[in-house]
C-alpha positions, 0 to 999 in steps of 0.5 A: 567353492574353488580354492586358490593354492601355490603349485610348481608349473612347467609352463613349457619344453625345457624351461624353469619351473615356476611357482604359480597360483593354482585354482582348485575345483570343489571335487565332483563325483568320484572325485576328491581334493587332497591337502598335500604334506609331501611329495618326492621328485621323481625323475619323472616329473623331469621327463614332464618338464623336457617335453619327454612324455606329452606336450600338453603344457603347461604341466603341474608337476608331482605326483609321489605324494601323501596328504590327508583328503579335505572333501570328497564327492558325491559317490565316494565311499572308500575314502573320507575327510581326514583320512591319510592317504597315499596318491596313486596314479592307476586308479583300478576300474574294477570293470574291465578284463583284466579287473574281472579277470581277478587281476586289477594291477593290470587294469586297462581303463585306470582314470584321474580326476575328470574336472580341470585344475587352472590358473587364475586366468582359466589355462588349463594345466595337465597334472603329471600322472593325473596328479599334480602334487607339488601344490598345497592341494590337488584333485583327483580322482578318489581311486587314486587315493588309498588309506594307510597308517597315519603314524607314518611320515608323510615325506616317508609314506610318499615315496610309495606313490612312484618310484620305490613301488616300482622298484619294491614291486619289480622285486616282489610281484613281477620278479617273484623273487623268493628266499636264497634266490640270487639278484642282480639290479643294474642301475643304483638310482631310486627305483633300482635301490627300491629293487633291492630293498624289496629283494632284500625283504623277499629273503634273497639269499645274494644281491649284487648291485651294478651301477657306474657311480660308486656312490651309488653303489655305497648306498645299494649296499645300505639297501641290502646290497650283499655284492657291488659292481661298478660296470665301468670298470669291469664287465657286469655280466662276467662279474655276475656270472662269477658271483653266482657260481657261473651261472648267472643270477636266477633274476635281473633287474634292469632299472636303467632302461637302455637297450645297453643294459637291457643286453647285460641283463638279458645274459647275466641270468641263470638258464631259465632265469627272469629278467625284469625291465622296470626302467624306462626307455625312450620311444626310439630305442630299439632291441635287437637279440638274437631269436636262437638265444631267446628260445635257447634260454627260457625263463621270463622277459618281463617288463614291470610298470608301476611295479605291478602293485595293487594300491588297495593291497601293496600301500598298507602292507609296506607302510606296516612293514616300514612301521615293523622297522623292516623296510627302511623307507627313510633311507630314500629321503637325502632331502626335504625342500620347499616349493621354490626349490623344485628347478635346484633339485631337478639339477641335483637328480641330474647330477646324481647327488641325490636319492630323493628329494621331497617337498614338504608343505 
């Protein structure tokens, strides 16, 4: 039987969210419904709710989120009622070329839940990132679910869902970062905090953190921040470059997603250095460079989507290092909120007051 649940909505462009009853369909095959206990604002979900990303409203907004799986359907085999999950939103295929390929973080036909979540008057509503999580229940597809440690806080294990995996992965799988390496990340937000913790756990040797906020850059400091810059008031390139003996840091993470800072990664890397494009630009911005500088500097342009994590394979490894006490997940949660409070905290993310706020059901 379909259920009736509470959901935030963005019922269209640029208006408030709204607390709506939501109706949950009884999962079909390869699908499952999942009693949500946490879910993360991220800023995402803003770019939903501006109309920044599709205009299929209204939306069902969350999608960094951990729960326990109430039912499944016919053909699920990998999770099962009661099991304590992380939603993730590229559920892998495991048939398509880059999946046979060996290389499935990369999977080209990631799918979501096929049936529709509705309101009591039958709208559809498009779940963000085919998840729609800030509900009391949702459904997916089974992929997008993957077991961890039960141990764990909900509100903690969430974040993994979006913007820290991102962040850590950015470090970790797209940058290669490995031990004594320098670091910089430009950009002090949740994902660009997450670069570094995951920079900090990969044994880099110096990390500078750039951002124009000092707040921000006090927090990177709590995340394994060994150098500050705040690039509005000093060069960040020249400042990085000085920190590393003049020559640059061996990887740059650009976690702000402007042409602007893009350039300022782009020149702050050592020769043959990499940079890693983990924030997200918008569909007009263009990069212009010069071709010669491209050519003349080698190393690895690299752009990181959802932190080229493999779920199955990443979830469980950071929840066990979280367990160990060496990834400290709790520092990503400044807030736990309520339902109603989602519009207030979209305006403290705004703001920058904030590094996550979570919702707790």
């Amino acid at each position: 039987m379909a259920q009736e649940v509470r959901g935030v909505i963005a019922p269209g462009k640029n208006e408030p969210v709204r607390v709506e009853t939501i109706v949950v369909p009884d999962p079909g095959p390869g699908e499952a419904v999942v009693r949500v206990q946490a879910c993360g604002v991220c800023h995402t979900d803003l770019h939903y709710k501006q109309g920044g990303i599709t205009d299929e409203f209204p939306f069902l907004l969350g999608h960094e989120a951990a729960g326990v799986v109430e039912s499944v359907g016919d053909g699920v085999t990998d999770v099962a009622p009661g099991d304590f999950v992380i939603l993730n939103w590229r559920a892998v295929c495991g048939q398509c070329r880059a999946c046979l390929r060996g290389r499935p973080w990369y999977c080209f036909n990631t799918h979501n839940a096929k049936q529709k979540m509705t309101l009591t008057d039958g709208t559809e509503l498009s779940p963000a990132l085919g998840i729609g999580a800030f509900a009391e229940k949702t459904l997916v597809a089974a992929g997008q679910c993957t077991k961890v440690d039960p141990a764990v806080s909900p509100a903690v294990a969430g974040l993994l869902g979006c913007g820290v995996m991102a962040g850590i992965g950015a470090a970790i799988n797209t940058g290669n970062v490995g031990r004594g390496d320098s670091v910089a990340v430009i950009g002090c937000g949740g994902v660009g905090d997450a670069a570094i913790a995951g920079a900090y756990l990969a044994g880099a040797a110096k990390i500078i953190a750039v951002d124009i906020d000092d707040r921000k850059l006090a927090t990177a400091r709590t995340m394994g921040a060994t150098h500050t810059v705040n690039s509005k008031e000093t060069d960040p390139v020249e400042a990085i470059r000085e920190l590393t003996g003049g020559f640059g840091a061996d990887v740059v993470i650009e976690a702000v997603g402007r042409p602007e800072t893009y350039k300022q990664a782009f020149y702050a890397r050592d020769l043959a250095g990499t940079v890693v494009l983990v924030g997200v630009p918008t569909p007009e911005m263009k990069l212009e460079l010069p071709l010669l500088d491209v050519f003349g500097r080698g190393g690895a342009l690299k752009s990181s989507w959802y932190g080229d994590c493999l779920p199955s394979r990443d979830f469980p490894m950071l929840i066990d290092l979280h367990r160990q006490g060496r990834l400290p997940l709790e520092k990503f949660v400044t807030e736990t909120i309520q339902l109603d409070e989602v519009e207030k905290a979209f305006e403290r993310m705004h703001g920058g007051d904030v590094l996550r706020s979570v919702v707790v059901l």
